[in-house]
C-alpha positions as CSV (number, residue, x, y, z in Angstrom):
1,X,-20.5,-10.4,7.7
2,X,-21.6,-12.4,4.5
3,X,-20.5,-9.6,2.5
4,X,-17.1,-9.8,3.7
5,X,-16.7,-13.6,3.7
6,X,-17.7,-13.3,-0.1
7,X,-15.1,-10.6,-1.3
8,X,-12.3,-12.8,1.0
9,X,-13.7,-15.5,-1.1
10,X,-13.3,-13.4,-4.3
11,X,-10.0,-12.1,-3.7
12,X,-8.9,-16.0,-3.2
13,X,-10.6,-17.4,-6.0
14,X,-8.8,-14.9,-8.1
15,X,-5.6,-15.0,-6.7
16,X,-5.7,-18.6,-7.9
17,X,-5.6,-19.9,-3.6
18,X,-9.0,-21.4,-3.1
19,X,-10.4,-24.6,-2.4
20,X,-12.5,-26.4,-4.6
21,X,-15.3,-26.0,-2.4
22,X,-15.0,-22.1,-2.3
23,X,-14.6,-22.1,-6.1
24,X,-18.0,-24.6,-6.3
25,X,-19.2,-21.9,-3.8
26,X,-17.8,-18.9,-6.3
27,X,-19.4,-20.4,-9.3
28,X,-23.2,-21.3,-7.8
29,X,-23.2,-17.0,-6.6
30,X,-22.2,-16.6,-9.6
31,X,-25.0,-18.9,-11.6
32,X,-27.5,-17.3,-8.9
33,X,-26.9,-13.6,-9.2
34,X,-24.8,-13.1,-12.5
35,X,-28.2,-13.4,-15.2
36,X,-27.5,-10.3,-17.3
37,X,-27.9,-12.1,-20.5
38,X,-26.8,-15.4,-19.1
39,X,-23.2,-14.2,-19.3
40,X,-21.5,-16.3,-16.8
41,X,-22.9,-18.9,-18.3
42,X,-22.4,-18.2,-22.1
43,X,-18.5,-17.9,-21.1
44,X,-16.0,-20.3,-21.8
45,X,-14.6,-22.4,-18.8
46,X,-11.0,-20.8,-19.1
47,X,-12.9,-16.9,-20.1
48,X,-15.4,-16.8,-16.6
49,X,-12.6,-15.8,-15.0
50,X,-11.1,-13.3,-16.6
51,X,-14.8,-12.1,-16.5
52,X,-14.7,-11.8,-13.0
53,X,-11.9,-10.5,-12.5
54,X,-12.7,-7.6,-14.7
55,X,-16.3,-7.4,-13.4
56,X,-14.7,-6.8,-9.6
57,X,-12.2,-4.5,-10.3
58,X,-14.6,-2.0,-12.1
59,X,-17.2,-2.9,-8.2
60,X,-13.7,-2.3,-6.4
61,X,-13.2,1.1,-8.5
62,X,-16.5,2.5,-7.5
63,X,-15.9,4.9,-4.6
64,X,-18.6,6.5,-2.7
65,X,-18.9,10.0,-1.6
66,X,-17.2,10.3,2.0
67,X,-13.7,7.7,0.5
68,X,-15.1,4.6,1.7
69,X,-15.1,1.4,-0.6
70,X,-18.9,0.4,-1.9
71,X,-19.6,-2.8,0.2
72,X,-21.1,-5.5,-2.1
73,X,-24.9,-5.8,-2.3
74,X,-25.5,-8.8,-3.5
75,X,-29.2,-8.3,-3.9
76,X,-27.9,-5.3,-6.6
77,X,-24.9,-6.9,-8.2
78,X,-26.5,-8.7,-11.7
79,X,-27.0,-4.9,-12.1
80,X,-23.7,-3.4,-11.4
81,X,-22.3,-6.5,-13.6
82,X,-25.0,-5.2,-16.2
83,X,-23.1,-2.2,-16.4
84,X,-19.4,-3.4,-16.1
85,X,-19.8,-6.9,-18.1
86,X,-18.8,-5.0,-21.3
87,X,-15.2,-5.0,-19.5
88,X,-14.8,-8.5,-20.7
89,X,-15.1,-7.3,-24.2
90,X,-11.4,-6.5,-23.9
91,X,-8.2,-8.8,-23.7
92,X,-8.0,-9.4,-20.1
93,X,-4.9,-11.0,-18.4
94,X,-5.7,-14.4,-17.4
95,X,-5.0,-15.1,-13.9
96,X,-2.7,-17.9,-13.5
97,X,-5.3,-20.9,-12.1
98,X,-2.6,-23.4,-11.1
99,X,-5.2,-26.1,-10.5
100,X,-5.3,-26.6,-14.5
101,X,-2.8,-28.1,-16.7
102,X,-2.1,-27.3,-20.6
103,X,-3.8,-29.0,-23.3
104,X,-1.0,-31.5,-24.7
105,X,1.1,-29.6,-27.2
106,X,-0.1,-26.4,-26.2
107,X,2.4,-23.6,-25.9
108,X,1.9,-21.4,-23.0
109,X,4.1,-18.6,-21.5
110,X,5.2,-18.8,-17.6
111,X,4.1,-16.2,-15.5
112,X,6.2,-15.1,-12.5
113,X,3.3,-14.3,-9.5
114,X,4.4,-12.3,-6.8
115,X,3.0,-12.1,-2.9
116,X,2.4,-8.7,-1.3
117,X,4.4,-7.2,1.3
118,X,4.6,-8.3,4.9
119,X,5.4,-7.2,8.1
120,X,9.5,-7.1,7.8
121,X,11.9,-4.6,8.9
122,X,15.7,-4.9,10.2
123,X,16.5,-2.6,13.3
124,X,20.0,-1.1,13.7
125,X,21.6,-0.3,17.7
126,X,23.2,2.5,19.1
127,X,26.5,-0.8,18.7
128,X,25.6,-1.2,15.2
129,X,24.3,-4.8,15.7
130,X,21.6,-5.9,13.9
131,X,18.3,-7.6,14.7
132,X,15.7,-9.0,11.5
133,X,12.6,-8.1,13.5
134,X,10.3,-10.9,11.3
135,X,11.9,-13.2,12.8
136,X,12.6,-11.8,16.9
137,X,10.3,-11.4,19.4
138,X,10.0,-10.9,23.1
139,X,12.5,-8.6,24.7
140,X,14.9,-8.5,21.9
141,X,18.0,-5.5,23.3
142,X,18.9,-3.3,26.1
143,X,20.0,0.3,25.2
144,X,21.1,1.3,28.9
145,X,17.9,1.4,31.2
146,X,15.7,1.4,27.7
147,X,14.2,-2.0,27.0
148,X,13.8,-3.1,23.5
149,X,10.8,-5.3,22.7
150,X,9.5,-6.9,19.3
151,X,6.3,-8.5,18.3
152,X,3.1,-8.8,16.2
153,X,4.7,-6.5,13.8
154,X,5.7,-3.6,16.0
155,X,9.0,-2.8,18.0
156,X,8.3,-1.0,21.1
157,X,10.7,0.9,23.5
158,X,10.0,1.1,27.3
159,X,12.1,2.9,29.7
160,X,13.8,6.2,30.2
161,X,17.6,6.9,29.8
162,X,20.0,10.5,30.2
163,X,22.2,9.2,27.2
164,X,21.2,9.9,23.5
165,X,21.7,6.7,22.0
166,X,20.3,6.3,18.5
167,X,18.2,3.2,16.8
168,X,17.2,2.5,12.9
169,X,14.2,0.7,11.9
170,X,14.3,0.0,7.7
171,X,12.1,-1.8,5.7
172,X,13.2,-3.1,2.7
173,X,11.0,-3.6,-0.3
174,X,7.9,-5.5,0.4
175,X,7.8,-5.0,4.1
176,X,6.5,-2.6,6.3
177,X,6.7,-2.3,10.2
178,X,5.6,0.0,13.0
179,X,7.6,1.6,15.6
180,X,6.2,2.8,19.5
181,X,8.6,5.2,20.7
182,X,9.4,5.7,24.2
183,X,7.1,8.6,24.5
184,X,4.1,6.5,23.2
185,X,4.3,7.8,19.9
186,X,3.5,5.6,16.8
187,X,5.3,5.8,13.5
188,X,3.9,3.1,11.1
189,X,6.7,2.6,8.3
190,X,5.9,1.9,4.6
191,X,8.3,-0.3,2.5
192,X,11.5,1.1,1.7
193,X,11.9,3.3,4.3
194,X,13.9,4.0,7.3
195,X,13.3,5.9,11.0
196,X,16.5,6.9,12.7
197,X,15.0,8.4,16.8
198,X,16.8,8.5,19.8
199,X,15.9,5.4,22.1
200,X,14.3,7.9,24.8
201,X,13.5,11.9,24.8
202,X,15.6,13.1,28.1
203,X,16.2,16.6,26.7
204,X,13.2,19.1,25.8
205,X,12.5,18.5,22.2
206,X,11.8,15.0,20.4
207,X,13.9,14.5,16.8
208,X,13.1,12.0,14.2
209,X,14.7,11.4,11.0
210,X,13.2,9.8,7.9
211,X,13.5,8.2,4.9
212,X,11.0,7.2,2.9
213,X,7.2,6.9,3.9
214,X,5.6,7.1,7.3
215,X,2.1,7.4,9.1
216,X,2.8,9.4,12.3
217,X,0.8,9.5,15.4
218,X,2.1,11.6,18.1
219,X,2.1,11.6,21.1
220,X,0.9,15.4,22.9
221,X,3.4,16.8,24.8
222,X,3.4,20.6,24.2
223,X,6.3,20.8,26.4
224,X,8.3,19.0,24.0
225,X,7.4,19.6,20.4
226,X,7.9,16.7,18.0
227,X,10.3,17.5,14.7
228,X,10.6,15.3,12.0
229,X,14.0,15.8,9.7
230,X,13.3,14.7,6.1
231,X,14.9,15.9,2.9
232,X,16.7,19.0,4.4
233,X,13.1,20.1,5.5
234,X,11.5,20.0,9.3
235,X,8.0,18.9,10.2
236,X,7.3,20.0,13.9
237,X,3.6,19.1,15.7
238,X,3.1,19.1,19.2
239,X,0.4,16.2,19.0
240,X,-1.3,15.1,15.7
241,X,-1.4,12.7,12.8
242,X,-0.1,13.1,9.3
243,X,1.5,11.4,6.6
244,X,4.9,12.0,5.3
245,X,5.9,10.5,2.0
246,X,9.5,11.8,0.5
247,X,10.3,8.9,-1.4
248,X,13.8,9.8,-3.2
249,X,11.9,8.9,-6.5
250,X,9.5,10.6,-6.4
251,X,9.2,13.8,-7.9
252,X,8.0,16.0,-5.0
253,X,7.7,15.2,-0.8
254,X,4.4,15.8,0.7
255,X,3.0,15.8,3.9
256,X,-1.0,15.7,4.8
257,X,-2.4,16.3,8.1
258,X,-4.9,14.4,9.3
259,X,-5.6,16.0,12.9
260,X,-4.0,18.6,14.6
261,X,-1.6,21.5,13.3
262,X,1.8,20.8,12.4
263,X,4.3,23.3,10.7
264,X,6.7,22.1,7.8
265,X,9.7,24.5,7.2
266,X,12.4,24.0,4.2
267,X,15.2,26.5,3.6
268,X,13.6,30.4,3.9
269,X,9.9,28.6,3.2
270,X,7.7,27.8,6.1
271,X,4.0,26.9,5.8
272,X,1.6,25.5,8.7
273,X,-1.3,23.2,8.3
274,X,-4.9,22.8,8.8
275,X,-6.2,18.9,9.2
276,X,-7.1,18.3,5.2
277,X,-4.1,20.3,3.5
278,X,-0.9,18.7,2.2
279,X,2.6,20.3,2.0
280,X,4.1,19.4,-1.3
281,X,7.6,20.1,-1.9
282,X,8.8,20.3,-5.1
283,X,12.1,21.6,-6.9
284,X,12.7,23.6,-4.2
285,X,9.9,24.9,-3.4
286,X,7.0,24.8,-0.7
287,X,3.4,25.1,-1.2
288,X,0.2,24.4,0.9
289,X,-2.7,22.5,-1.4
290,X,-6.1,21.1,-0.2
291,X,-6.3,17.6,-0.6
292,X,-8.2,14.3,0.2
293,X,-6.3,12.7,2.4
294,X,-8.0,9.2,1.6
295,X,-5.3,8.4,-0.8
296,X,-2.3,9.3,1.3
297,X,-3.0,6.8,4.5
298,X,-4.6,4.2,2.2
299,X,-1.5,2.2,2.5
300,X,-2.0,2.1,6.2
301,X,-5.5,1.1,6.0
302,X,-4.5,-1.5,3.2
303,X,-4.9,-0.2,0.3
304,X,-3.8,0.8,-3.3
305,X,-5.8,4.3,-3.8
306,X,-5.4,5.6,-7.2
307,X,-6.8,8.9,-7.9
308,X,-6.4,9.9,-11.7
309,X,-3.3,8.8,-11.2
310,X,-0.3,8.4,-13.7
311,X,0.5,4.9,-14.7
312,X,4.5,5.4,-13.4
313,X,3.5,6.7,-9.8
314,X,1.3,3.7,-9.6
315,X,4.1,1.3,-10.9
316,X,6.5,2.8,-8.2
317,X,4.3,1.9,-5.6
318,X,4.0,-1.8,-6.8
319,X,7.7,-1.4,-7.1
320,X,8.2,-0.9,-3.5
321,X,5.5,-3.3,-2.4
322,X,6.2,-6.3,-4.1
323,X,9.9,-5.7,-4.6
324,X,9.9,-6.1,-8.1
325,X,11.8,-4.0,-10.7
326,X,9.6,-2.3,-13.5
327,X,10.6,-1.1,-16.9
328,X,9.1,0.3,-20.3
329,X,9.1,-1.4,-23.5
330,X,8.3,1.7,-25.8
331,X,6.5,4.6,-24.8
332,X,4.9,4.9,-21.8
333,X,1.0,4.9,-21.8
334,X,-1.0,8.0,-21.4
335,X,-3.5,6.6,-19.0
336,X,-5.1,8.1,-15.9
337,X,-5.7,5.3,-13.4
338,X,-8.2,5.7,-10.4
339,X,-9.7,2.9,-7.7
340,X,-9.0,0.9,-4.8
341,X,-7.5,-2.5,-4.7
342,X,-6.3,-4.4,-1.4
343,X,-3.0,-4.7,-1.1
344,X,-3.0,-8.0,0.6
345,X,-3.1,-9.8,-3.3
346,X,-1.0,-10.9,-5.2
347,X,0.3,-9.3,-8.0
348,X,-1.1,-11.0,-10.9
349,X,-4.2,-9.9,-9.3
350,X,-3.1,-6.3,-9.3
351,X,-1.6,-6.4,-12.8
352,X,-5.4,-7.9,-13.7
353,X,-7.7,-5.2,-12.1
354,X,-4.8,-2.4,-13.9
355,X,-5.3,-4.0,-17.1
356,X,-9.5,-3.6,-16.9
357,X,-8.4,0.2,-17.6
358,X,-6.2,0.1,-20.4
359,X,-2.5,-0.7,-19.5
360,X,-0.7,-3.7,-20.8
361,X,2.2,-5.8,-18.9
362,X,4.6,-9.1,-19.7
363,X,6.0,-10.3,-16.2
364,X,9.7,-11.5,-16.3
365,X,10.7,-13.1,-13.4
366,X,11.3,-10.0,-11.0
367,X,10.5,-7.5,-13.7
368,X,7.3,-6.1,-14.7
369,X,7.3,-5.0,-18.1
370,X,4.9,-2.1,-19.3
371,X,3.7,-2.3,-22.7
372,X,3.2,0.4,-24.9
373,X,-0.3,0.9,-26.0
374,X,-1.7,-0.7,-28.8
C-alpha cells in the first residue's frame, strides 16, 4: 500500500497537481533514498525535476518477465537511480510546475498541457436521438420492452424485444466507454470508436459492428454464436475474450485472443485462434502470428504499452487519447520506443517520459509537434 501511495504521489508531483505538503513529502524520500553521489542534492532547484522525471520513466520502463510493471522497492531504489541517473545527462523537457513564476525579464515559451481521456461517449437510438452518456444517468431510453440504463461509465441494456432495433455507442477522441449488452456481454470501447448492436438478440445469431478499438468479453451461448463485422472481415466466438483494434489509420487490423477460440474470416481467408495468437490483417491479406497479448489490452488495464514500438504508432495513440493533432517538422525519427506509462497523466508527463528515450517535441496549442533528431 505505501508503494502505491508513493507512485500516486509521483505521478502528481510530476504532473505539476500536488500539494505542498506532498511535494515536502516528495523531496525528504527523495533526500532519504536518492544518495548515489548526492545527486538530488547537487541539482539545481528548477533541474530535480527533470531528474525525476527521467529517473521514473526509465523504473516505469523496466518490465518483468510475466508483463507486469516492477512495483517500487524503495529499500532498492538509490540503486536503480544509480543506474538510470545518467538519464539526466540529456536535455529533458521541463515539466510545467505552475506553482513558480519567471524570473523578471525572463523569456519563457507557453506550454499547452493536455488531460487524459475520460469516460465519454454519445449513444445514437433506433429514432436517431441522441443522448451524451457523461452527462446521463439512471434509466436514460426505452427501445420497446428493452430498457436503456447509464452510469459509472457503462450503458447497460435490460430486457428482451422480437423487433431488431439498432443502437450506436461512439467515443470521440479522449473518451472511452463500456457497453453491457442484453445478453450480458461486455464490450469496453477505446477512443475513437463506435459499436453499432441490436438492442436485444431475439433471432439465433448475435451481430456486432465496429469501428475502431474494442476489448470484448462474451457472453457463452453456443446456441448463438457471437459475430463481430469490422472492415469487411467477421470475427465469430461462441464465448471468449479478445481484442479487436482496426483503427482506419492504422496500417493493418488485428485481433488477439485472450481466452477461448474465435474464428476471423476476410474475403476467401479464414484463420482460427488459439488464446495467445493475433490475426493481423494487412493489405488484403490474413495471417495468424504469436504474440504477447500484454500490449493489446493495456489500454484497458490503463496503460500505454510500447513494445519496440515506432515513434508514429505511439503518436497515434496519444492522438486518439488526448485528442490532439500531431505533425512532423522534418523527418521523422528512427527510434524504437518500449515501456509502460499510465495513461491517467497528463500529457506533458507523457511527452516527458518519451523524451528520456530520444524523441523531441514543441507543443502548440492542440498540436504536438515532432522534432527531427538532432
Amino acid at each position: 500500500m505505501m508503494n502505491e501511495l508513493m507512485e500516486s504521489m509521483l505521478d502528481r508531483y510530476l504532473a505539476g497537481q500536488s500539494t505542498a505538503e506532498e511535494d515536502a513529502q516528495v523531496h525528504k524520500w527523495l533526500e532519504q533514498t536518492a544518495d548515489t553521489n548526492n545527486a538530488w542534492s547537487q541539482l539545481k532547484p528548477d533541474e530535480q525535476k527533470e531528474w525525476l522525471a527521467a529517473t521514473y520513466a526509465g523504473i516505469q520502463q523496466h518490465i518483468t518477465g510475466n508483463g507486469k510493471v516492477l512495483r517500487f522497492n524503495w529499500r532498492k531504489w538509490a540503486a536503480a537511480a544509480a543506474v538510470l541517473v545518467a538519464l539526466s545527462a540529456a536535455i529533458w523537457y521541463l515539466l510545467l510546475d505552475r506553482k513558480e513564476k519567471p524570473e523578471q525579464g525572463t523569456v519563457t515559451n507557453t506550454v499547452h498541457d493536455k488531460p487524459p481521456g475520460s469516460d465519454k461517449a454519445t449513444l445514437v437510438l433506433a429514432n436517431g436521438k441522441e443522448i451524451q452518456l457523461d452527462t446521463a444517468s439512471g434509466k436514460v431510453a426505452s427501445e420497446g420492452n428493452v430498457a436503456v440504463f447509464n452510469g459509472a461509465g457503462a450503458v447497460s441494456y435490460q430486457g428482451a424485444g422480437e423487433a431488431m432495433a439498432y443502437n450506436v455507442v461512439r467515443t470521440p477522441r479522449g473518451g472511452q466507454y463500456a457497453v453491457i449488452l442484453a445478453d450480458g456481454s461486455k464490450v469496453w470501447l477505446n477512443a475513437a470508436s463506435s459499436l453499432r448492436f441490436p438492442v436485444s438478440f431475439p433471432g439465433s445469431e448475435r451481430k456486432v459492428e465496429l469501428s475502431g478499438e474494442a476489448y470484448f468479453d462474451v457472453a457463452h451461448d453456443p446456441k448463438k454464436p457471437f459475430h463481430v463485422l469490422v472492415n469487411n472481415a467477421e470475427v465469430t466466438v461462441l464465448g471468449t475474450e479478445f481484442n479487436i483494434n482496426a483503427y482506419a489509420e492504422e496500417p493493418a487490423a488485428r485481433t488477439t485472443l485472450l481466452q477461448g477460440r474465435v474464428a476471423v474470416r476476410y474475403q476467401q481467408q479464414n484463420a482460427q485462434l488459439q488464446p495467445g495468437q493475433q490475426a493481423v490483417l494487412q493489405s488484403d491479406q490474413l495471417k495468424v502470428v504469436e504474440t504477447d497479448t500484454t500490449a493489446a489490452v493495456a489500454w484497458r488495464k490503463g496503460f500505454f504499452e510500447f513494445d519496440k514500438l515506432d515513434l508514429p504508432s505511439v503518436m497515434r495513440q496519444l492522438n486518439r487519447w488526448y485528442d490532439i493533432d500531431v505533425s512532423y517538422e522534418g523527418s521523422t525519427p528512427n527510434v524504437s520506443l518500449g515501456g509502460r506509462i499510465g495513461r491517467n497523466l497528463p500529457l506533458s508527463a507523457i511527452l516527458t517520459m518519451l523524451k528520456a528515450q530520444g524523441p523531441q517535441f514543441r507543443v502548440e496549442e492542440n498540436r504536438i509537434v515532432v522534432l527531427p533528431s538532432p
